[in-house]
N, C-alpha and C positions, 0 to 999 in steps of 0.2 A: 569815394563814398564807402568804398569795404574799410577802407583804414580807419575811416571813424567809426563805425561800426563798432571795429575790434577793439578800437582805444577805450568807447565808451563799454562794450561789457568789460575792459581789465580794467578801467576804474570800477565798474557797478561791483565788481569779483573782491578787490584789492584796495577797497576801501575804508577798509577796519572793521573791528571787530564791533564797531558800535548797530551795524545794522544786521551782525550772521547770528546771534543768540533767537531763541525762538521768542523771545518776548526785545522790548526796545531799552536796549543800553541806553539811554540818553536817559531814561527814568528809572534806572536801578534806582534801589533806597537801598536796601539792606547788604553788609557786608559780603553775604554769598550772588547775589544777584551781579555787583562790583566785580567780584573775585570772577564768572561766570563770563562777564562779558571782556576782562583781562587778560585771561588766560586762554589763548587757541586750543589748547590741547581739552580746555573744558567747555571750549564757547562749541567748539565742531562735534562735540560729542552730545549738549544740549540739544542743538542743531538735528541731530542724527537722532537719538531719543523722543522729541518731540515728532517727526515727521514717521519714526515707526507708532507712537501713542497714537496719532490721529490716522494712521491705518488701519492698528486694530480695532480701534472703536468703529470703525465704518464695516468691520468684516463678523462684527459679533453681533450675535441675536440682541434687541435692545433688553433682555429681562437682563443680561449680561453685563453692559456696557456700564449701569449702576456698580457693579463690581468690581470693572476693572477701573471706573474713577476714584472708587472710595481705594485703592492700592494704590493712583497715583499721586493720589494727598497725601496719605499716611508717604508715601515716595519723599513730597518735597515736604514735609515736614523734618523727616530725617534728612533728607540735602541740605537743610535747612541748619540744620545743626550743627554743619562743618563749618559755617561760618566763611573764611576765608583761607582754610587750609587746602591746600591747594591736593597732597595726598589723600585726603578725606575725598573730596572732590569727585576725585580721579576717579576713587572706588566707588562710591555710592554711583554714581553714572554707568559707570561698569558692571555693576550690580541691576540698578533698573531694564539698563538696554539686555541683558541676558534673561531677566523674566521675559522682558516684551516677548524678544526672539524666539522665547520658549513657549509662548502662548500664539505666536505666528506659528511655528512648527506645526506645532497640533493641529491648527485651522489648514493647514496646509495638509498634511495627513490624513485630516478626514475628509478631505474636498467640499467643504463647506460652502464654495465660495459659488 
């Protein structure tokens, strides 16, 4: 019973990159969406992005929360624009996850929580 168990989370784990992006590979349209769920180094990074996005919004006063969505539009607008470069990619995600972090910081510093 343990062996299946473990077999089925290393398949749930080690299934591809179609089901780890924060949105569903299977309905990419757009080249960066494609590129997002191709690339591990950008699908884990999405992955990681989106699950800090939806902490901060849960840790911010709501007159707040309007603020930090309207940055993460204007966010994937600009991801948006690297299309399928995979360097672009890398940075803009890089870029977003280091605001988030830096807007966790704060909340974290003033004991907000």
């Amino acid at each position: 019973m343990m062996k299946t168990w473990a077999f089925l989370l290393f398949i749930a784990c080690f299934s591809g990159a179609t089901q780890a992006a924060s949105f569903n590979c299977e309905r990419a349209q757009t080249s960066t969406e494609k590129a997002v769920c191709e690339h591990r180094i950008v699908n884990d990074a999405d992955v990681k992005m989106a699950t800090s996005y939806t902490i901060l919004r849960k840790l911010v006063p709501i007159q707040t929360r309007s603020l930090i969505q309207e940055e993460q539009i204007k966010w994937l607008q600009l991801r948006d624009q690297c299309q399928d470069n995979l360097n672009c990619l890398v940075d803009v995600y890089k870029m977003r996850q280091q605001k988030i972090d830096l807007h966790l910081n704060r909340i974290y510093k003033a004991q907000t929580f």
